[in-house]
BAMILUM-259748 format. One line per field, with one value per residue (C-alpha): residue number from 1; x, y, z. Coordinates in nm, 4 decimals, decimal comma. Each point is the difference from the previous one (the first is absolute). Layout:
N
seq NUM_...
c1 X_...
c2 Y_...
c3 Z_...
# end
This chain:
114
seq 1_2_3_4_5_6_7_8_9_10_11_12_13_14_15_16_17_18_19_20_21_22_23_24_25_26_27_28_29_30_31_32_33_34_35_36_37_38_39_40_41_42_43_44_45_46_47_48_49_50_51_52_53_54_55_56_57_58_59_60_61_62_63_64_65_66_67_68_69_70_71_72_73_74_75_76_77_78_79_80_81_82_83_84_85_86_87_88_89_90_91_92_93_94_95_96_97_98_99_100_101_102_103_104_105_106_107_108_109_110_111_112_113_114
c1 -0,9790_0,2895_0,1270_0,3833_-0,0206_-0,1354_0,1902_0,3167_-0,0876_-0,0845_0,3425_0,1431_-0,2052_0,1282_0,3877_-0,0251_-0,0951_0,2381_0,2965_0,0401_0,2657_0,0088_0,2115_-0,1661_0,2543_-0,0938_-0,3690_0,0659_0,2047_-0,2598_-0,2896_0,2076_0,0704_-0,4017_-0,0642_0,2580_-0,1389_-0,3563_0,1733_0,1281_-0,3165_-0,1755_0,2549_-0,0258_-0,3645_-0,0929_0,2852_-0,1704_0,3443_0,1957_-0,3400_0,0041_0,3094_-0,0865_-0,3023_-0,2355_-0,2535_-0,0986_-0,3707_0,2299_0,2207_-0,1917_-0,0471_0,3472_0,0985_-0,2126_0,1155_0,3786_-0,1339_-0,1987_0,3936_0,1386_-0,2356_0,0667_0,3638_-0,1015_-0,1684_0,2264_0,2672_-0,2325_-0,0209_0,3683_0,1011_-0,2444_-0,2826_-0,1709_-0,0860_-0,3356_-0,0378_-0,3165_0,0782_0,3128_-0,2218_-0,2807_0,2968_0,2112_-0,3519_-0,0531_0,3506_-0,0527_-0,3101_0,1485_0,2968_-0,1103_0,3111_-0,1017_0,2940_0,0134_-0,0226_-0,3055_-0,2026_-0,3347_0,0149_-0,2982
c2 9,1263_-0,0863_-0,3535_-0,0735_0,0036_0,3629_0,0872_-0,0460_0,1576_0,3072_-0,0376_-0,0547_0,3460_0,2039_-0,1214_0,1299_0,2875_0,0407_-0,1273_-0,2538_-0,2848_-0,3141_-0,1882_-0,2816_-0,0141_0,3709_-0,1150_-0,2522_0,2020_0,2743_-0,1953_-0,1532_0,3648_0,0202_-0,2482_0,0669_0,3751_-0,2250_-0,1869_0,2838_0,1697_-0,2818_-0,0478_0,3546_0,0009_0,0557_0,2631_0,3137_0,2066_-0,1653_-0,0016_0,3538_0,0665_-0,1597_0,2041_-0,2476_-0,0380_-0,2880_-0,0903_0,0466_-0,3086_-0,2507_0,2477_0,0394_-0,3568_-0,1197_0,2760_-0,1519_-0,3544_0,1469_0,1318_-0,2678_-0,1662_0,2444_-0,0431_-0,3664_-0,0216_0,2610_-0,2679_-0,2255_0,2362_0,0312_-0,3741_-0,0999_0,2165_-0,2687_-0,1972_0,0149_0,1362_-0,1876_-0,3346_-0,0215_0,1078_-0,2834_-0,2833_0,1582_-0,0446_-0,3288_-0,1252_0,1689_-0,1468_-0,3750_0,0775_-0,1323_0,2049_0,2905_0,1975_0,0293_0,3372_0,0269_-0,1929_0,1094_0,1193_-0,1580
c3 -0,5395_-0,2471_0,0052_0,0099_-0,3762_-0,0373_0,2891_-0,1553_-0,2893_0,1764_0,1391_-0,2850_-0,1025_0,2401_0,0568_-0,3988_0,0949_0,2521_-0,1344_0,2675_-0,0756_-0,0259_0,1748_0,1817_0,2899_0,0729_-0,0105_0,2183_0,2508_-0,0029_0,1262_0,3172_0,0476_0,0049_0,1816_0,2648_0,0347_0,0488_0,2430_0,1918_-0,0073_0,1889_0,2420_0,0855_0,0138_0,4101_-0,0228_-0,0390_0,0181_-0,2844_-0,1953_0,0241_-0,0523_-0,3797_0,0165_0,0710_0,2158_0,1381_-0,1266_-0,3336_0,0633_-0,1451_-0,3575_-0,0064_0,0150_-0,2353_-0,2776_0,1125_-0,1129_-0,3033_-0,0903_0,0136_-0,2468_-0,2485_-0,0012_0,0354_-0,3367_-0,1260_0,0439_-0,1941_-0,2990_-0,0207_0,0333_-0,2617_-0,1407_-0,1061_0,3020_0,1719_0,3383_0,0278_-0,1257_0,2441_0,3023_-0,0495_-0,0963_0,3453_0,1724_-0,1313_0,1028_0,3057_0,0539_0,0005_0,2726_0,3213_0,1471_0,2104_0,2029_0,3699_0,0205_-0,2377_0,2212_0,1057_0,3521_0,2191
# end
């Protein structure tokens, strides 16, 4: 399993290889577009007609989600790549996490239902 690190590099590898730009903005734009096709996915998921309509059935929700989100973390690090090659994936997650860590904020609608 690659960290961020190798994961952009692979990336990096294969938008090479496919002559992909790289223009943040796009980047950026791309993965809302992934994560909004995520997002309609799961909203659609107890309607069997519309799923099969994108040819999906619907034991193959959850799959299909996930490779939505897994998108959008491509064009996510992508993004990375292009605004600065140099910064690490990795070392932003666990500093994010550690910040994160220390907020005592937690939003209404993110609350635990009991």
């Amino acid at each position: 399993m690659p960290t961020f690190d190798e994961a952009k590099k692979l990336i990096s590898e294969l938008a090479e290889k496919k002559g992909w730009g790289s223009d943040p903005a796009t980047k950026i734009y791309y993965a809302m577009i992934e994560l909004g096709e995520a997002g309609d996915l799961w909203k659609h998921r107890n309607d069997h007609t519309y799923l099969l309509s994108l040819g999906l059935a619907p034991g193959e929700v959850s799959f299909a989600v996930v490779m939505e989100l897994v998108d959008a973390i491509f064009y996510c690090l992508h993004g990375l790549l292009c605004i600065d090659p140099d910064i690490s994936p990795d070392g932003l997650f666990m500093a994010k996490l550690e910040i994160n860590k220390k907020r005592s904020r937690v939003y209404v609608d993110d609350r635990e239902v009991k």
